[in-house]
VEXPANU-953569 format. One record per residue (C-alpha): residue number from 1; residue in one letter; chain; x, y, z. Coordinates in nm, 3 decimals. Example, Ala and Ser with C-alpha at 12.3 -4.5 7.8 and 13.67 -1.06 7.14 Angstrom:
<rs>
R drentor bapa bamar       x       y       z
R       1    a     A   1.230  -0.450   0.780
R       2    s     A   1.367  -0.106   0.714
</rs>
This chain:
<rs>
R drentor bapa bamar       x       y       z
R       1    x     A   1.216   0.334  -2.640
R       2    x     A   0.854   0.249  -2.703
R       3    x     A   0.576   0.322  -2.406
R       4    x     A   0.603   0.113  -2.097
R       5    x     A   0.326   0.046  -1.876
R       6    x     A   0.322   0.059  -1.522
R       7    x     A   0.149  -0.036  -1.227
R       8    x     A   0.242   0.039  -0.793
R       9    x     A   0.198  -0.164  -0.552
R      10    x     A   0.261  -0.015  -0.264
R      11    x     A   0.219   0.381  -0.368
R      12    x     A   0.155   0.578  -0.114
R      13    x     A   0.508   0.425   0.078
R      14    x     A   0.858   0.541   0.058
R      15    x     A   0.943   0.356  -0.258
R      16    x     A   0.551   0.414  -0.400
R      17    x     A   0.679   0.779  -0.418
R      18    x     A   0.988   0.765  -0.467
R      19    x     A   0.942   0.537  -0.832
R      20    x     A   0.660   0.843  -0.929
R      21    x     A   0.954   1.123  -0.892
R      22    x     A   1.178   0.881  -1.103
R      23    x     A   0.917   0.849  -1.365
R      24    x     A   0.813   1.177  -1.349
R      25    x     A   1.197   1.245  -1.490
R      26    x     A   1.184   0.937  -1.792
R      27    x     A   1.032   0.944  -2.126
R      28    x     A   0.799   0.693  -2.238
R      29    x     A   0.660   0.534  -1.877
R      30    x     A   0.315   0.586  -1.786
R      31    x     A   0.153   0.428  -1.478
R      32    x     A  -0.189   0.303  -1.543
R      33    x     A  -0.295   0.136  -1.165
R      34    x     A  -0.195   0.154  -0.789
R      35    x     A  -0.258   0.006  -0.513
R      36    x     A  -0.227   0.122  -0.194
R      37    x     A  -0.387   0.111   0.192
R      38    x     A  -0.564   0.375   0.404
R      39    x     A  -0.364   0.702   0.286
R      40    x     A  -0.672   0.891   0.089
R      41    x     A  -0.518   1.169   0.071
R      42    x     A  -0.156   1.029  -0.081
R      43    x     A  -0.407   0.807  -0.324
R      44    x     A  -0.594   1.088  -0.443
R      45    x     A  -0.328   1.328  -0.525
R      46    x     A  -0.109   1.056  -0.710
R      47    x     A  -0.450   0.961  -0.929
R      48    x     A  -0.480   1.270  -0.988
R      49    x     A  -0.140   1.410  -1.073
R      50    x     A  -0.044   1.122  -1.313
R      51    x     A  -0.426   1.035  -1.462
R      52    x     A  -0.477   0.757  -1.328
R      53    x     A  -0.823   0.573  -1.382
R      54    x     A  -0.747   0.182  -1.201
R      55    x     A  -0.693   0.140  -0.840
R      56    x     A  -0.692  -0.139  -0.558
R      57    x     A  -0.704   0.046  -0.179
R      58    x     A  -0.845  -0.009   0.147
R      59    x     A  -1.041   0.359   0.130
R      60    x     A  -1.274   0.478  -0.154
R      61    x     A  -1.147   0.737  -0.381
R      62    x     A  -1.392   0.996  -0.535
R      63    x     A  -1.229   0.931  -0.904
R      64    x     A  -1.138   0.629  -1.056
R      65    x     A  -1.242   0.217  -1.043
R      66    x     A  -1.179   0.069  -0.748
R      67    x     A  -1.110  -0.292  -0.747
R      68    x     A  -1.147  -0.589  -0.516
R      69    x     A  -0.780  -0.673  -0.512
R      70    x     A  -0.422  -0.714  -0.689
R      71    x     A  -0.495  -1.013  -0.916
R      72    x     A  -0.865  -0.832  -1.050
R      73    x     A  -0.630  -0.500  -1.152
R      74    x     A  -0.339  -0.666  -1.273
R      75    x     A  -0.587  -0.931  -1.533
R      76    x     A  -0.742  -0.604  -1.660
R      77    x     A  -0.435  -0.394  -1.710
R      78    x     A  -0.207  -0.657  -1.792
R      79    x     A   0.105  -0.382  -1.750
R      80    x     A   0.486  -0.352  -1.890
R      81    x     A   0.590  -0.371  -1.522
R      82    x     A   0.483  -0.410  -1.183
R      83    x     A   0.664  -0.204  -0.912
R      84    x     A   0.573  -0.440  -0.657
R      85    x     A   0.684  -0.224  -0.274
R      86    x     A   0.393  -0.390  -0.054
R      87    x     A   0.584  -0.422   0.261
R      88    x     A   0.578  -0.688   0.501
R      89    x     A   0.389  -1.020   0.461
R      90    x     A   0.118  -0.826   0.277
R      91    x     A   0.365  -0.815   0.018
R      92    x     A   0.388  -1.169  -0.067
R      93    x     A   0.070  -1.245  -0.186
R      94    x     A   0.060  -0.918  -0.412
R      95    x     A   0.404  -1.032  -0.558
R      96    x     A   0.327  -1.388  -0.650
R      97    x     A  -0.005  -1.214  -0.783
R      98    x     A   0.155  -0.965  -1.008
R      99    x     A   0.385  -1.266  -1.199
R     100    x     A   0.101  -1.429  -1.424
R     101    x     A   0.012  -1.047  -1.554
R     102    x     A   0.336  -0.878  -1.634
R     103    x     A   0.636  -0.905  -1.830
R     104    x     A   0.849  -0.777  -1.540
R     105    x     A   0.809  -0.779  -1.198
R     106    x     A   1.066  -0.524  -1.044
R     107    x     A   1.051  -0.664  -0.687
R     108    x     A   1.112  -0.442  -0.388
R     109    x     A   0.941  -0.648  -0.115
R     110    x     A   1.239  -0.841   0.030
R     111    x     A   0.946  -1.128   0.252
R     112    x     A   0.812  -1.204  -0.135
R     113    x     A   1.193  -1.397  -0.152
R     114    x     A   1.282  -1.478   0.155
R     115    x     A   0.884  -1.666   0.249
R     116    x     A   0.824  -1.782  -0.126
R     117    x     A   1.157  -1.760  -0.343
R     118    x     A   1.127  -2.089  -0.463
R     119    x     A   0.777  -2.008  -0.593
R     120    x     A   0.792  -1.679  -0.689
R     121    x     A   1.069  -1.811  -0.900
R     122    x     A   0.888  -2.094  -1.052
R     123    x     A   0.633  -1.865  -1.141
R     124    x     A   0.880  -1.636  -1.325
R     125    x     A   0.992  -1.882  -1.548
R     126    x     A   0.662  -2.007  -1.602
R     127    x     A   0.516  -1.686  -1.730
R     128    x     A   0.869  -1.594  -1.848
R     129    x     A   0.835  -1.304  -1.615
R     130    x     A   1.144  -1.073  -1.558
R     131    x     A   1.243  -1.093  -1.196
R     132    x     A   1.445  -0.749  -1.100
R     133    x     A   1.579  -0.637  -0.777
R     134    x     A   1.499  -0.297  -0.675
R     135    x     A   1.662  -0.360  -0.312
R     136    x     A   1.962  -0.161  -0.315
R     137    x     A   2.205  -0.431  -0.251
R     138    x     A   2.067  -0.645  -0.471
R     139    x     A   2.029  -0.401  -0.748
R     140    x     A   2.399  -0.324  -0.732
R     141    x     A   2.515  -0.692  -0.735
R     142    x     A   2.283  -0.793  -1.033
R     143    x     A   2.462  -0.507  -1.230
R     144    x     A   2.770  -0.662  -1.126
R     145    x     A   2.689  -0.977  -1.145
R     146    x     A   2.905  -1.243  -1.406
R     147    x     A   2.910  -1.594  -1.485
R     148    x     A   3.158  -1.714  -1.282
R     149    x     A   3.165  -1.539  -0.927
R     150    x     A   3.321  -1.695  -0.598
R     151    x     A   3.151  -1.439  -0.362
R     152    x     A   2.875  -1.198  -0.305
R     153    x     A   2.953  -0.899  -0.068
R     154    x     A   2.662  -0.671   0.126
R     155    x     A   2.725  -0.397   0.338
R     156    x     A   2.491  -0.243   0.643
R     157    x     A   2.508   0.053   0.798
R     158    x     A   2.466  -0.119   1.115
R     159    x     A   2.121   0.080   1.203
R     160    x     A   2.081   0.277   1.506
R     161    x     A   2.274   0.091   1.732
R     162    x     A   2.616   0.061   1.520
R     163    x     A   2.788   0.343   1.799
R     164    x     A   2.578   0.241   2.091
R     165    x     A   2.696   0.059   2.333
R     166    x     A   2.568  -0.293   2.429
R     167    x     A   2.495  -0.272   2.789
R     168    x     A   2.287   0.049   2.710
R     169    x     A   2.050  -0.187   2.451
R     170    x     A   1.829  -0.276   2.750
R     171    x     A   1.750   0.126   2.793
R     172    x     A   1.673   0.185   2.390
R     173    x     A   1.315   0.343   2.302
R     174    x     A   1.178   0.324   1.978
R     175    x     A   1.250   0.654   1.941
R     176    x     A   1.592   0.624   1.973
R     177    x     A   1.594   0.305   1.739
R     178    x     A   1.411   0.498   1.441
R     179    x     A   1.686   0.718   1.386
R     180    x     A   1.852   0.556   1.111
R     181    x     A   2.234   0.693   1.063
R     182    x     A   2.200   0.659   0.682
R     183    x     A   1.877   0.614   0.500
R     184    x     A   1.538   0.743   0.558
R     185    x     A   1.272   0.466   0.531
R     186    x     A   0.957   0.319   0.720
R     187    x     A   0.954   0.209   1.085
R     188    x     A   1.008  -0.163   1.062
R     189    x     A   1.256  -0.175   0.817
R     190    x     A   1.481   0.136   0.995
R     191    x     A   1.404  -0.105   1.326
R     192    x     A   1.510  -0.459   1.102
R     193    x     A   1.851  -0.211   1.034
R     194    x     A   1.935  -0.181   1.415
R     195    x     A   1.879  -0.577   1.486
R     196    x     A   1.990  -0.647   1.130
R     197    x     A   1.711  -0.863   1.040
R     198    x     A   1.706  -0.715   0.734
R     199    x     A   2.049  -0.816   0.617
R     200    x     A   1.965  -1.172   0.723
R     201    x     A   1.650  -1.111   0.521
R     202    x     A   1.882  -0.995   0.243
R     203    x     A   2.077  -1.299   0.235
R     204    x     A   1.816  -1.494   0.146
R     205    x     A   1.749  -1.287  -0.120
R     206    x     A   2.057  -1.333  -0.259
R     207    x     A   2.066  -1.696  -0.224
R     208    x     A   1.743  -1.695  -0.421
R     209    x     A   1.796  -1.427  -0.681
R     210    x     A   2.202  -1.517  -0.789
R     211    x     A   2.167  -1.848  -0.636
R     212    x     A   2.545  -1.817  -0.470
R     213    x     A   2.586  -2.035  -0.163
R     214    x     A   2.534  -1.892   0.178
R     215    x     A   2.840  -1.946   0.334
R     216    x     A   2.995  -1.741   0.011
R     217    x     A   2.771  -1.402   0.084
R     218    x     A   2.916  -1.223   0.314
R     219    x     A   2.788  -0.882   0.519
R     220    x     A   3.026  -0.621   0.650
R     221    x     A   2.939  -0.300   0.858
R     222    x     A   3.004   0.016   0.619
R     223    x     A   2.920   0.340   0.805
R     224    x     A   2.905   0.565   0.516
R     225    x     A   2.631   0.361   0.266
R     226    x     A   2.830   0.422  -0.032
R     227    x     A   2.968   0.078  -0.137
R     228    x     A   2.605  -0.087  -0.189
R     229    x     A   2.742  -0.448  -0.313
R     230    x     A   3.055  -0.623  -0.425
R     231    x     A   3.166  -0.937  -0.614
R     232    x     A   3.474  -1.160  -0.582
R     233    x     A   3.547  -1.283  -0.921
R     234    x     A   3.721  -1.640  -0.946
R     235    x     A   4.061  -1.434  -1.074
R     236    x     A   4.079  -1.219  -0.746
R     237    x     A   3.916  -0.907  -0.898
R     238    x     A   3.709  -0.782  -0.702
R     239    x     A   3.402  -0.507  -0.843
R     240    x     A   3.247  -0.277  -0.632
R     241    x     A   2.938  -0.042  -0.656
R     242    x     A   3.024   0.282  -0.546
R     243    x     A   2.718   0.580  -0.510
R     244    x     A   2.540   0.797  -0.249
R     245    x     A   2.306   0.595  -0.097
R     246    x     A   1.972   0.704  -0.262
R     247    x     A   1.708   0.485  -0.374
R     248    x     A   1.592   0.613  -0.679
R     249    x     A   1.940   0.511  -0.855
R     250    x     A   1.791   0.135  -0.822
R     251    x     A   1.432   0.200  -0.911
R     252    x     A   1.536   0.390  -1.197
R     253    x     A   1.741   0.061  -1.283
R     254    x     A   1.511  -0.185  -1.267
R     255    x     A   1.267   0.035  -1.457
R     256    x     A   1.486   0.077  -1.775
R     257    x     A   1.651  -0.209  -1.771
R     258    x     A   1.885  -0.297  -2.014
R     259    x     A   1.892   0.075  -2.097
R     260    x     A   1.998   0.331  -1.835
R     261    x     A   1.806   0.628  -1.877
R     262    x     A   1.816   0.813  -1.560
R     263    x     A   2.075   1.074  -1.439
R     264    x     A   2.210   1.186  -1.160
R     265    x     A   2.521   1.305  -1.110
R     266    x     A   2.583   1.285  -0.766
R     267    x     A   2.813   1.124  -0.619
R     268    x     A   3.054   1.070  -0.338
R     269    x     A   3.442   1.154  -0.348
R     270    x     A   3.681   0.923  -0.369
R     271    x     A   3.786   0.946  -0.010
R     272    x     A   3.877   0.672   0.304
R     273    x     A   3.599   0.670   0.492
R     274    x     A   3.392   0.621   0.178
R     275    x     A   3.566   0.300   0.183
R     276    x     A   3.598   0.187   0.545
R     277    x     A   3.470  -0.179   0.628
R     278    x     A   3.419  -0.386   0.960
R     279    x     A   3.317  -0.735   1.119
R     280    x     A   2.958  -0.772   1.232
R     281    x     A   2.948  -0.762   1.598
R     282    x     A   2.765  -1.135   1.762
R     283    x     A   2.738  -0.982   2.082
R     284    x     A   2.554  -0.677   1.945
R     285    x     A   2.309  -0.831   1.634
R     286    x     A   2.216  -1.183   1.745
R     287    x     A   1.886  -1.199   1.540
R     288    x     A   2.142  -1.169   1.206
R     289    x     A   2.354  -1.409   1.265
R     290    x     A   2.007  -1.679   1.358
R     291    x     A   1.853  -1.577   1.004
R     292    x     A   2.215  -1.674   0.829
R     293    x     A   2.155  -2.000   1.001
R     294    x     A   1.813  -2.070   0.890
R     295    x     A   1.834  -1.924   0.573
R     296    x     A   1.790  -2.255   0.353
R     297    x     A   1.529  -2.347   0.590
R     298    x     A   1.180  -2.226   0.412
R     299    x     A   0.942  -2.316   0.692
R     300    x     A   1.148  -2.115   0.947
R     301    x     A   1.242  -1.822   0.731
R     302    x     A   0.837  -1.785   0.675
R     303    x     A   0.866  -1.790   1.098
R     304    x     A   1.132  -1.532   1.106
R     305    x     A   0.949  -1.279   0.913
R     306    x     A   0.610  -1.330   1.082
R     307    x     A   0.765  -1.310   1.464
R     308    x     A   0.981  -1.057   1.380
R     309    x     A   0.704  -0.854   1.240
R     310    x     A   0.522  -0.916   1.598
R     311    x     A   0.863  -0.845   1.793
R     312    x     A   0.848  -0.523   1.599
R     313    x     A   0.469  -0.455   1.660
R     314    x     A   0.507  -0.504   2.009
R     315    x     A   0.834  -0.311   2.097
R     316    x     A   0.702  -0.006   1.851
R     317    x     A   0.371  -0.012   2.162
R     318    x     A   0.617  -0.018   2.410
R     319    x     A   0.498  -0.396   2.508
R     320    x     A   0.869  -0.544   2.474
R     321    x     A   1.221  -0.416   2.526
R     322    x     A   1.437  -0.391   2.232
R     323    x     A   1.651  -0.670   2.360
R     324    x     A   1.396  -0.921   2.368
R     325    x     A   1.315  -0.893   1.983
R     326    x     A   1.618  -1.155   1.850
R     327    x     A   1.500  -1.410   2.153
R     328    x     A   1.091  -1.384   2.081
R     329    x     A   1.227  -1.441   1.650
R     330    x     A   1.479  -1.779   1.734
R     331    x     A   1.207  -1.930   1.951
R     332    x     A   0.942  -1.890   1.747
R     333    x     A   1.112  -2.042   1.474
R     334    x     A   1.253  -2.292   1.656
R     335    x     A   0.853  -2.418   1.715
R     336    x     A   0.816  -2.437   1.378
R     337    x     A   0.902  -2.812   1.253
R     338    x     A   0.689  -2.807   0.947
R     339    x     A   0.716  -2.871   0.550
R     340    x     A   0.639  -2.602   0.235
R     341    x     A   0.527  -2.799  -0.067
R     342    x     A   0.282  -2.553  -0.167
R     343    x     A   0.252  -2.164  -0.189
R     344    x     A  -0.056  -2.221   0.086
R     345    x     A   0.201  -2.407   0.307
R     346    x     A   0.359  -2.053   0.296
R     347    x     A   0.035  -1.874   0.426
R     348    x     A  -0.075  -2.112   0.639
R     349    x     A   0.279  -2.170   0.860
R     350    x     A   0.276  -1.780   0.847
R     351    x     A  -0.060  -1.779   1.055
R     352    x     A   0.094  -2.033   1.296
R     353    x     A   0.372  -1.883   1.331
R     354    x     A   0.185  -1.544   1.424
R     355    x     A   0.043  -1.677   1.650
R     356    x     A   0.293  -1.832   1.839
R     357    x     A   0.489  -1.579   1.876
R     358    x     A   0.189  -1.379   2.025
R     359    x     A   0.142  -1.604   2.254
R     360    x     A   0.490  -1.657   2.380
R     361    x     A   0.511  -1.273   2.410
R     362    x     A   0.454  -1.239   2.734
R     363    x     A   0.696  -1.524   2.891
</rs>
């Protein structure tokens, strides 16, 4: 394989680091620019470490050219692939960025599809940019993925609050809610586990990347992690991915794709809990079952990721319980009446929609 060329969004974060130990294991991929936020420290040893001379951060770096942001970095480098793990709304604009200035844009910032999928696609095909999942879930249905499939299938863990019970929800600290039963990751994703946002974000990922109807993805609780993603072929087969939940199996992936170049030979025994399956609860993740029901609706999924990044904001300072978070999220949306014919539409509803939900915080 001839020399790729890499640049990080997102760096200094759980999957910044992560994709460095995965290259740090592969021939032939060198990373020539990141960009990251306020960790100097994180940013300095990384530039160091791997050489590299190109960054984009909110702090100045004794080494290096800094640039003024994404779109300046990427026109210069021009790289193989952008790693693009920006998380939040940030995310979005370094995404649709990245598309014009690479040949493949392995995407792990879920708001990039479920604010601007319709343009971030458009873009892709424009610039014939790969698009590649780097999302677990996602990751494991696109290598499952064939022509002809009836349904998608995505499992949760069910966050903190899987084996809590509901009338003890009212009592939760974020403490208790950033104790994630499966995966280690940053605060507002582990909290987007226990409402199970996130799988209502990843819905509308998979709606945009395989574009399968909503009503034929379906989520189920799986304690263990270990089946990421399944498909329901139109003969009744059904193929699973099967693996210890560890998220340098899909970076890996959608940094060597079509080749797989990465090992790793862990993995989990064929045993019956590894394999054990259940209904999500309405009672106990109302916020999920809201984003299903929005999910074709662009303006409000742009709402639902801005107040839910409030919600989260606010009950991470103690300002909200953890039980108000789904009600702030549905009627913030349900403010939200207007049209996205443009990739500023997407910005500017997401400013409105911020700032609604601030201001209905404290009702």
């Amino acid at each position: 394989m001839e020399e790729k060329t890499v640049v990080v969004l997102g760096a200094t974060g759980s999957i910044g680091l992560q994709t460095f130990q995965v290259i740090e294991t592969l021939n032939n991929f060198r990373v020539i620019g990141i960009a990251f936020g306020k960790n100097k420290k994180t940013g300095t040893r990384i530039m160091k470490k791997f050489k590299i001379k190109h960054y984009v951060a909110e702090v100045q770096l004794n080494e290096g050219t800094r640039y003024e942001n994404i779109k300046e970095l990427l026109e210069l480098l021009r790289p193989d692939i952008v790693v693009s793990a920006i998380p939040g709304f940030a995310g979005v604009r370094a995404a649709l960025d990245s598309i014009p200035f690479t040949k493949r844009l392995a995407l792990a910032t879920k708001e990039a599809l479920v604010c601007s999928g319709p343009f971030v696609k458009k873009l892709c095909k424009d610039y014939d940019t790969e698009l590649i999942p780097i999302d677990s879930e996602h990751s494991a249905i696109f290598q499952l993925m064939e022509s002809e499939i009836k349904k998608i299938m995505i499992t949760a863990s069910g966050g903190a609050v899987r084996d809590i019970d509901i009338n003890e929800f009212e009592f939760l600290t974020p403490e208790k809610i950033l104790k994630h039963p499966v995966w280690n990751m940053g605060k507002r994703i582990t909290i987007d586990s226990a409402t199970m946002v996130n799988k209502a974000f990843e819905i509308i990922e998979a709606y945009e990347l395989f574009g399968t109807p909503i009503e034929d993805i379906e989520v189920y609780i799986h304690p263990t992690g270990t089946v990421h993603g399944a498909v329901l072929l139109k003969d009744g087969t059904v193929k699973i991915h099967y693996g210890y939940p560890d998220m340098k199996i899909p970076i890996a992936f959608a940094l060597t794709y079509p080749e797989r170049c990465y090992e790793n030979y862990n993995w989990p025994p064929f045993e019956n809990k590894f394999f054990e399956f259940y209904e999500v609860d309405k009672r106990k993740y109302p916020a999920y079952f809201y984003g299903r029901a929005i999910a074709k609706d662009l303006a409000r999924r742009i709402a639902f990721n801005a107040a839910d990044e409030v919600a989260v904001h606010k009950f991470v300072n103690g300002e909200i319980k953890f039980t108000k978070i789904p009600g702030l999220i549905e009627s913030v949306c349900e403010s939200i009446n207007e049209k996205v014919k443009s990739i500023e539409d997407v910005f500017e509803i997401d400013r409105l929609a911020r700032e609604i939900a601030y201001n209905k915080m404290n009702l």
